[in-house]
C-alpha positions in Angstrom: 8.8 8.8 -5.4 8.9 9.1 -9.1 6.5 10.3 -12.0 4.7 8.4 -13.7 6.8 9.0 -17.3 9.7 7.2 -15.3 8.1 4.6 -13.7 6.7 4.0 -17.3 10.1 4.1 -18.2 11.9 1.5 -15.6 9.5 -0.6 -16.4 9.8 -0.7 -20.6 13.2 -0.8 -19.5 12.8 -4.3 -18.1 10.5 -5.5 -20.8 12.2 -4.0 -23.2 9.8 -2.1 -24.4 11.3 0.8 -26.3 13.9 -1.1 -28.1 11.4 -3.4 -29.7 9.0 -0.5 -30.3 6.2 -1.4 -28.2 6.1 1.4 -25.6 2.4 2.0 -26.9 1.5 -1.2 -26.1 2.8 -1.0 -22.7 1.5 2.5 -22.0 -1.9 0.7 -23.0 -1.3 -2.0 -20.6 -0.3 0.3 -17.3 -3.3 2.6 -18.4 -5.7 -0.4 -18.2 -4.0 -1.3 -14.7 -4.5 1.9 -13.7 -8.5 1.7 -14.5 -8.7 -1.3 -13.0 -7.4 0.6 -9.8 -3.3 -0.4 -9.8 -1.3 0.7 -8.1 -3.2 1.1 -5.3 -3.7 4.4 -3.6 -2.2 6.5 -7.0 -5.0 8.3 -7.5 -4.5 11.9 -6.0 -7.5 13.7 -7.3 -8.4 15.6 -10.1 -5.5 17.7 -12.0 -2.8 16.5 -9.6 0.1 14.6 -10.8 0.7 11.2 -9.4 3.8 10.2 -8.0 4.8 6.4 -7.5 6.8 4.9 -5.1 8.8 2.0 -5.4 6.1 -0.1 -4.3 3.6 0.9 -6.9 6.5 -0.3 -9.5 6.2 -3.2 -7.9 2.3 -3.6 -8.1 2.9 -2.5 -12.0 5.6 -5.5 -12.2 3.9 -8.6 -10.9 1.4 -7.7 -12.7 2.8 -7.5 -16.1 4.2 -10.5 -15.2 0.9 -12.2 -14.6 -0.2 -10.8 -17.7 2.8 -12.5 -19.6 1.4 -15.7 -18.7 -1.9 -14.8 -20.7 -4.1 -13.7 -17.4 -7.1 -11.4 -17.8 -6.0 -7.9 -16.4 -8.8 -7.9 -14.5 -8.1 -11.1 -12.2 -4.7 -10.0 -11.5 -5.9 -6.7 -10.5 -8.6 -8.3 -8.2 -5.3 -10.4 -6.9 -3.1 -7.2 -6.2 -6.4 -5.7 -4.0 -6.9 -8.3 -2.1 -3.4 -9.6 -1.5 -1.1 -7.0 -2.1 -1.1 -5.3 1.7 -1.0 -8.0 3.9 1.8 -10.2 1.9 2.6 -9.9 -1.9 3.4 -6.3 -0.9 5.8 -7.7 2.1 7.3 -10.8 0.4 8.3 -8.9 -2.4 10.1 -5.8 -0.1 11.3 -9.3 1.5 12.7 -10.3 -1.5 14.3 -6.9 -2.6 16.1 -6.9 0.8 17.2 -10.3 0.6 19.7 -12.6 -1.2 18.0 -15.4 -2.0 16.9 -16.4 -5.4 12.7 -16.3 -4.7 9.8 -17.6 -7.0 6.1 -16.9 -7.1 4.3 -20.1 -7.8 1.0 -20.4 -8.5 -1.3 -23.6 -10.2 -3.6 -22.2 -12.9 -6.9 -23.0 -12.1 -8.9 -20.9 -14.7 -11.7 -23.5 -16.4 -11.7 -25.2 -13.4 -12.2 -22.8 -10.6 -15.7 -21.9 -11.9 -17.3 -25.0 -10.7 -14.8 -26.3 -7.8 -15.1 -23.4 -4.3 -12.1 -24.7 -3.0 -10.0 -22.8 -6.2 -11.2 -19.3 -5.3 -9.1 -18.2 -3.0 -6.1 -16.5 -5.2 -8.8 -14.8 -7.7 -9.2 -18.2 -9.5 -5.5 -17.9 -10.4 -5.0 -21.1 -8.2 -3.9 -23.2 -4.9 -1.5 -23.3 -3.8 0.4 -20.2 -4.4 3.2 -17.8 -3.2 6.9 -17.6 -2.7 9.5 -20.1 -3.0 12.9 -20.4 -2.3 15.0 -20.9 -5.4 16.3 -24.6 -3.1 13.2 -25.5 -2.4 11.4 -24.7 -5.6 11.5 -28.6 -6.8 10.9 -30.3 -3.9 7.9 -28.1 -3.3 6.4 -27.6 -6.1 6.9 -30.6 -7.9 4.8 -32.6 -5.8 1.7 -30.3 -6.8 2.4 -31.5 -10.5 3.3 -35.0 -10.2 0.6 -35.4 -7.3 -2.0 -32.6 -7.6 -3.4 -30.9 -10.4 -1.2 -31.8 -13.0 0.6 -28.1 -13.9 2.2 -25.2 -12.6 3.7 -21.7 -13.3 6.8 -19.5 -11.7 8.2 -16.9 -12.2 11.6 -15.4 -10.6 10.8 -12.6 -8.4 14.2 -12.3 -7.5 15.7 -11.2 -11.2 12.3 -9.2 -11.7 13.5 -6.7 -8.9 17.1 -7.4 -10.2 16.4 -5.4 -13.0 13.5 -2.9 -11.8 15.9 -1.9 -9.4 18.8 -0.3 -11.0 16.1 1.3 -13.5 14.3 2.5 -11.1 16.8 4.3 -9.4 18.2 5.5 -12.5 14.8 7.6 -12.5 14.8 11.0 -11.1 14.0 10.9 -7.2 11.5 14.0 -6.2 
């Protein structure tokens, strides 16, 4: 486990925070995460400090990278509380531990989800949505654009944890 200073820091390592002189902006970001109630189970209580594990970077991380794509904080931390345990959580320990190149896919559904049910399920981020192999990221996904709703958006899991990974353990263990 790790403060929070240097899990700020592994992650304005990966979005280069620092060197383009946006840590405020960041901290401002993770601050409003943290309001919103992610990572999950950081708070300790009054007047104790908080120590994140590896998993809480990871909360932190796919959710700047939702946020990158323009989504409202607030959606992507409903997303992380309801999904997070029983499989974003897993598949992306999956993905650390593997070798294959992985995507998380999802269809944007925003103006649309508030008067069709059937978008609801992701936190009107979309359907479908979830992980995809790096092989089977056209043949999958491309029929939900050329077929379906018309659009799409990825991102590579796999080069995310690439790079929280050796900046995370760069960070001081306690």
């Amino acid at each position: 486990m790790i403060h929070y200073a240097d899990a700020e820091n592994c992650l304005a390592s990966v979005y280069r925070a620092a060197e383009m002189g946006r840590l405020g902006a960041l901290r401002g970001r993770l601050k409003h995460l943290k309001v919103l109630g992610v990572p999950l189970n950081s708070n300790p209580g009054r007047g104790k400090r908080v120590l994140y594990t590896r998993d809480h970077v990871h909360q932190l991380a796919f959710c700047l990278e939702l946020e990158e794509f323009g989504i409202d904080p607030s959606l992507v931390a409903r997303v992380v509380k309801k999904h997070w345990k029983d499989w974003l959580g897993p598949g992306f320990e999956a993905v650390r531990q593997g070798k294959q190149t992985i995507y998380f896919v999802f269809a944007p559904q925003f103006m649309s989800s508030g008067w069709n049910p059937s978008f609801t399920e992701f936190a009107n981020l979309a359907t479908p949505f979830g992980f995809v192999t790096g092989e089977d990221v056209a043949k999958t996904t491309l029929p939900i654009v050329d077929h379906g709703i018309g659009r799409l958006s990825l991102f590579n899991v796999t080069k995310l944890l690439r790079q929280i990974e050796p900046a995370f353990s760069k960070q001081t263990e306690v």
